[in-house]
C-alpha positions as CSV (number, residue, x, y, z in Angstrom):
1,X,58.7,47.7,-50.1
2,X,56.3,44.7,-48.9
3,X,59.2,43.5,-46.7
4,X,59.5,47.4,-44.9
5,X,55.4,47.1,-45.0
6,X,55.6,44.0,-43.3
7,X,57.9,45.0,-40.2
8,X,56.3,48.4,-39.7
9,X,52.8,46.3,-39.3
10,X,54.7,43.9,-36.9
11,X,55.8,46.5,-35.1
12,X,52.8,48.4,-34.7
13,X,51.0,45.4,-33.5
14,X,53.6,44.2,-31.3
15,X,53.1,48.0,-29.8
16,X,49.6,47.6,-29.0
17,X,49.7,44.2,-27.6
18,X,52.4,45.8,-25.4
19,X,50.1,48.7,-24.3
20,X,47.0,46.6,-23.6
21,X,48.5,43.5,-21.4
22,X,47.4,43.7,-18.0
23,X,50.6,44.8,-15.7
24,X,52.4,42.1,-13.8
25,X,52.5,43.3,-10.0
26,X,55.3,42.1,-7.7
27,X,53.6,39.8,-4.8
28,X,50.5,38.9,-7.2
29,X,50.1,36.1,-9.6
30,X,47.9,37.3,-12.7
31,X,45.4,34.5,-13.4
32,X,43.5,36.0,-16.3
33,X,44.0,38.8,-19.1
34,X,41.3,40.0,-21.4
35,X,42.6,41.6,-24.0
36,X,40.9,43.2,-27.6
37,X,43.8,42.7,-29.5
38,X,42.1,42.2,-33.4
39,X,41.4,43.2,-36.2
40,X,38.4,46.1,-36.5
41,X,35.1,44.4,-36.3
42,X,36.3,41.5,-34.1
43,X,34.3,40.6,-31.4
44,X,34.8,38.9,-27.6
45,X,34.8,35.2,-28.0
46,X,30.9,34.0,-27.3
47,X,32.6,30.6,-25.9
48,X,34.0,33.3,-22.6
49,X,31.3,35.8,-22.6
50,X,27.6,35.6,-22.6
51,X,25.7,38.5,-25.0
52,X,22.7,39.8,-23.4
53,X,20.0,40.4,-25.6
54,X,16.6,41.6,-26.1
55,X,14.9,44.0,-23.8
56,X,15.1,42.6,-20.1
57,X,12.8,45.5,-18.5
58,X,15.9,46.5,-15.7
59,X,15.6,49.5,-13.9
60,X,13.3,51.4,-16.2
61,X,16.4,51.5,-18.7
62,X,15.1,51.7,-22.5
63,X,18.3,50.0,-24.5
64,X,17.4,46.9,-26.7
65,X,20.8,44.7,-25.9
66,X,22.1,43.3,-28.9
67,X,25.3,41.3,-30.5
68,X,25.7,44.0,-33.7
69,X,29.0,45.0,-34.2
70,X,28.2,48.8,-34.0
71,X,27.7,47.7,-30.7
72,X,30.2,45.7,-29.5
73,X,33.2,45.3,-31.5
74,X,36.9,45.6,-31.5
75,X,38.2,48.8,-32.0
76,X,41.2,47.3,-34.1
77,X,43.6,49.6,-31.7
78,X,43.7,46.8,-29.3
79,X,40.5,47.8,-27.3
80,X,36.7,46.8,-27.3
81,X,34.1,49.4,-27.5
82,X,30.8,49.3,-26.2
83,X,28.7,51.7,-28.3
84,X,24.9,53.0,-27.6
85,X,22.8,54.2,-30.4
86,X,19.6,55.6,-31.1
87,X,17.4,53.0,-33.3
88,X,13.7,53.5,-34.2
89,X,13.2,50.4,-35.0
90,X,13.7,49.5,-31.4
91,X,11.2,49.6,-29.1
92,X,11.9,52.1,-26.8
93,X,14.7,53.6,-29.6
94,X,18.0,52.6,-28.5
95,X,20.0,49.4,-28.8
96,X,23.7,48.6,-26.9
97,X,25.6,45.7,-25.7
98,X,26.3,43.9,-22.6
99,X,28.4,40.6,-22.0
100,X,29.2,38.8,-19.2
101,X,31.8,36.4,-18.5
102,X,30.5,32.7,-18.8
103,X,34.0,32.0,-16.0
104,X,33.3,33.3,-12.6
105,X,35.8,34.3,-9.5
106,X,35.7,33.7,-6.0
107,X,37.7,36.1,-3.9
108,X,40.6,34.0,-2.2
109,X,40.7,32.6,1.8
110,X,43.9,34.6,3.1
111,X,45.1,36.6,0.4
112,X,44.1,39.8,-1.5
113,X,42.2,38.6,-4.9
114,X,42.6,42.0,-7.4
115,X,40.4,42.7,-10.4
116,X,40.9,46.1,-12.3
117,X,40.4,47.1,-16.3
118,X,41.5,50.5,-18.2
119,X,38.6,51.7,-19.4
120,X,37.6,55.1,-20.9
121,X,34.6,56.8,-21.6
122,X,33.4,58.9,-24.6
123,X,33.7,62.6,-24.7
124,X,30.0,63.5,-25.6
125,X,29.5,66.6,-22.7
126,X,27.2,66.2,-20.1
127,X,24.4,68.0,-22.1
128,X,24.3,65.3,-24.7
129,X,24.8,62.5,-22.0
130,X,21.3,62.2,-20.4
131,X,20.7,58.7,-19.6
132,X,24.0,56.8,-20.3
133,X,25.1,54.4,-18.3
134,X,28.1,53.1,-18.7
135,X,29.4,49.6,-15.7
136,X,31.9,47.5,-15.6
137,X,30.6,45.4,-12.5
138,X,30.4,41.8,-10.8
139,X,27.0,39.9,-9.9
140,X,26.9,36.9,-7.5
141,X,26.8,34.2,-9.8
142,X,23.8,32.7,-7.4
143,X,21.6,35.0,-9.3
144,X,21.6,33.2,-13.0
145,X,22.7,30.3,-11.2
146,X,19.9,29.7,-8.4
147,X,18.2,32.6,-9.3
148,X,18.4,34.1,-5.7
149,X,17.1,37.8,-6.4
150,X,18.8,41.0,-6.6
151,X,20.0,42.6,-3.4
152,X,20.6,39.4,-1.8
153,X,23.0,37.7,-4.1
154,X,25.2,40.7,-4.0
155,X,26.8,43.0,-6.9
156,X,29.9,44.7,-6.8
157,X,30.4,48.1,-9.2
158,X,33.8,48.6,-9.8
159,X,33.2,51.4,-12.0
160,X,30.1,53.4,-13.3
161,X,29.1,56.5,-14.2
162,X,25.8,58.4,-15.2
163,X,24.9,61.5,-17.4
164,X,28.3,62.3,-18.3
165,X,28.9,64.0,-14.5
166,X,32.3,64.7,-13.9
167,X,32.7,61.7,-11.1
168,X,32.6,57.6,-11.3
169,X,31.7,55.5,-8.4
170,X,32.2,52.2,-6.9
171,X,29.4,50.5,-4.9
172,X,28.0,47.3,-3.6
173,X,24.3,46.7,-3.6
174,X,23.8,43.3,-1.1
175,X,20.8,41.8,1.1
176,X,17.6,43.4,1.1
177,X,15.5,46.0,0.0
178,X,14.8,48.4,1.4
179,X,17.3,49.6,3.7
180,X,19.2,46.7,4.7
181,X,23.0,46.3,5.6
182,X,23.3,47.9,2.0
183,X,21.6,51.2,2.2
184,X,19.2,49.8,-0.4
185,X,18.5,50.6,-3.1
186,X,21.1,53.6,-3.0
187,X,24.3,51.2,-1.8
188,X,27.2,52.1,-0.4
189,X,28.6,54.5,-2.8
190,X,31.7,56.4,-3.0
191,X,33.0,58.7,-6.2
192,X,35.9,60.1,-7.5
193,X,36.8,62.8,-9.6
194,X,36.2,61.8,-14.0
195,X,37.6,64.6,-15.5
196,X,38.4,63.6,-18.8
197,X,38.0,60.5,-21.5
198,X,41.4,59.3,-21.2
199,X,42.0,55.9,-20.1
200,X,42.1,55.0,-16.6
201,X,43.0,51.8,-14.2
202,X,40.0,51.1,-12.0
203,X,40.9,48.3,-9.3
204,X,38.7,46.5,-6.7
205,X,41.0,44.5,-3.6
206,X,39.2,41.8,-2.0
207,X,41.4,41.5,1.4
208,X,40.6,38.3,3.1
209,X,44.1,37.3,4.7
210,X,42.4,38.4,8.0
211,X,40.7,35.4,9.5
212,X,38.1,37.4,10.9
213,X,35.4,38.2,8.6
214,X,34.6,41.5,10.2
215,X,38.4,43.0,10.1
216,X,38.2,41.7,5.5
217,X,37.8,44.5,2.9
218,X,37.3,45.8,-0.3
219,X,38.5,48.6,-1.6
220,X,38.8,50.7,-4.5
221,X,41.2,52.6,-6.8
222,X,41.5,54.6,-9.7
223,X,45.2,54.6,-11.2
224,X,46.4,52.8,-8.0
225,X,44.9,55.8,-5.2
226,X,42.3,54.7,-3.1
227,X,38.4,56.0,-3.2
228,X,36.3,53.6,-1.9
229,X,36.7,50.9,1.5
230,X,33.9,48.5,2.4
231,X,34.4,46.2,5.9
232,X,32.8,43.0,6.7
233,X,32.8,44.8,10.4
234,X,30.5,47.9,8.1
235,X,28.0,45.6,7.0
236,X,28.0,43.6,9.9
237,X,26.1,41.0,8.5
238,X,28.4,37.0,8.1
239,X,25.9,35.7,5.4
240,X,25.6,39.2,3.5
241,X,29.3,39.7,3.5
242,X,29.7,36.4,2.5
243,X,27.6,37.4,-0.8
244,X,30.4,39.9,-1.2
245,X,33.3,38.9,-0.2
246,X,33.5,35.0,-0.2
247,X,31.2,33.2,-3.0
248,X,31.9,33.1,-7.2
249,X,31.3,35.9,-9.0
250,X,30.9,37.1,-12.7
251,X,32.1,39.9,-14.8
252,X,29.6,42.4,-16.5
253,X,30.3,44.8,-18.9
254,X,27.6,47.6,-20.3
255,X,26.3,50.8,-20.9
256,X,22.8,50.8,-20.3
257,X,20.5,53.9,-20.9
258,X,18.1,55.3,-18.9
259,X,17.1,53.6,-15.9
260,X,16.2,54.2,-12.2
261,X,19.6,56.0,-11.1
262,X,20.2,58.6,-14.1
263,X,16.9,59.0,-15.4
264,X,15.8,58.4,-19.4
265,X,17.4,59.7,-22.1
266,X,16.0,63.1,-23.8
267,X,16.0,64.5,-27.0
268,X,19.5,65.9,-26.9
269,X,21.2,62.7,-25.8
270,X,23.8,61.7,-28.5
271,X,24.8,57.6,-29.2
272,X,27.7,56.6,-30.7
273,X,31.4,56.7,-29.8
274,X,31.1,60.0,-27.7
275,X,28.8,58.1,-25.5
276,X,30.9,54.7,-25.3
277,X,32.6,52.7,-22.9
278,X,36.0,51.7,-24.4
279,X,38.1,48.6,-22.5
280,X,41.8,48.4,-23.0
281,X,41.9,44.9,-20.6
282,X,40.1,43.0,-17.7
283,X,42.6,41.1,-15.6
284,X,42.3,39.1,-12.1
285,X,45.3,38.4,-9.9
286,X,45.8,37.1,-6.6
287,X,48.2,37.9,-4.1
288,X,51.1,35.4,-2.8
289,X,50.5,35.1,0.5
């Protein structure tokens, strides 16, 4: 009986850590893999990943960030969750988590550097959404690093959504404010459709293997079809794209609530796992020529 146990827990891990490796693509060589293999309760490794905490006053957003396991923790299924929740015994009544990766990323000089993470969101409807914020995101590392303020040292949104709405958008947010070769403080946004909480792959392509700054891109997909394209020729700016495009750069992971862009939270707004962001890898690759 323990021996049958045994291989049917083997097996059942050895599923999961099958379902939650980042893919291998042909002409790209994968240089990192998050995954949230672990037990229930686990969380990321503090020595990769820097926990924000207290309450840092962004965008009007009223979350207290925290390291609590309700929330930030592994799911035990071989994801992390990110979990808001109502707390009134913080300040503005909600607490959540945000890390960021202590390792940073420049995009490579002639080739195509590739980040992307399956991620889902919770099913809480839109009515009972108000104010969450989920992002998974990059931030010019210039920012903690030499404190250069926010447009200037660029951010990159791979995904986010707000409210629940039935759409997720990728945006960059770069030099000045307002207006600027950014559109500030709107950016340039693009969505696509978010018609359910089942997990999907949301890439960003850096494409420098043009030696002309103004023909590189980004672009974005969700489950491999394009939504989103950003030139260095559309911001038309060398230094700004450079803040994009060129210089080191650091994962974020959140879901804030409230805030400028979707507005506080009110009384029917639900925490919990129906308001989550759930992560089933982060991965960064780099194409071979």
């Amino acid at each position: 009986m323990r021996l049958t146990y045994l291989v049917a827990a083997l097996a059942s891990v050895a599923s999961i850590a099958e379902a939650w490796n980042a893919p291998n693509y042909s002409g790209f060589k994968r240089n990192f893999n998050a995954n949230f293999i672990g037990p229930k309760g686990k969380q990321p490794d503090p020595a990769k990943w820097n926990y924000r905490t207290g309450d840092l006053n962004d965008n009007n957003e009223v979350q207290r960030w925290t390291t609590a396991k309700r929330n930030i923790q592994y799911s035990g299924e071989g994801t992390m969750q990110i979990v808001p929740w109502r707390d009134s015994k913080a300040p503005k009544g909600w607490t959540s988590a945000r890390i960021e990766s202590k390792f940073t990323l420049t995009p490579t000089d002639k080739r195509i550097t590739r980040v992307e993470a399956s991620i889902r969101v919770g099913g809480n409807p839109p009515s009972r959404k108000q104010g969450i914020w989920p992002a998974f995101w990059m931030m010019g590392d210039v920012h903690r690093k030499n404190k250069v303020p926010w447009p200037a040292c660029g951010e990159v949104d791979i995904f986010e959504t707000i409210n629940g709405l039935k759409e997720a958008y990728g945006v960059v947010h770069c030099d000045k404010q307002p207006g600027g070769a950014c559109n500030e403080p709107i950016g340039l946004v693009k969505g696509t459709p978010l018609t359910d909480s089942k997990f999907h792959v949301y890439r960003l392509d850096f494409d420098r293997r043009n030696s002309d700054w103004r023909k590189q891109s980004m672009t974005w997909y969700v489950d491999g079809k394009q939504f989103h394209r950003i030139t260095g020729a559309q911001i038309n700016k060398k230094d700004v794209w450079a803040s994009l495009c060129h210089k080191p750069l650091y994962f974020i992971m959140n879901v804030a609530v409230g805030g400028n862009w979707p507005g506080p939270p009110n009384e029917k707004t639900l925490g919990g796992v129906g308001s989550m962001l759930e992560f089933g890898y982060v991965a960064h690759y780099t194409s071979n020529q």
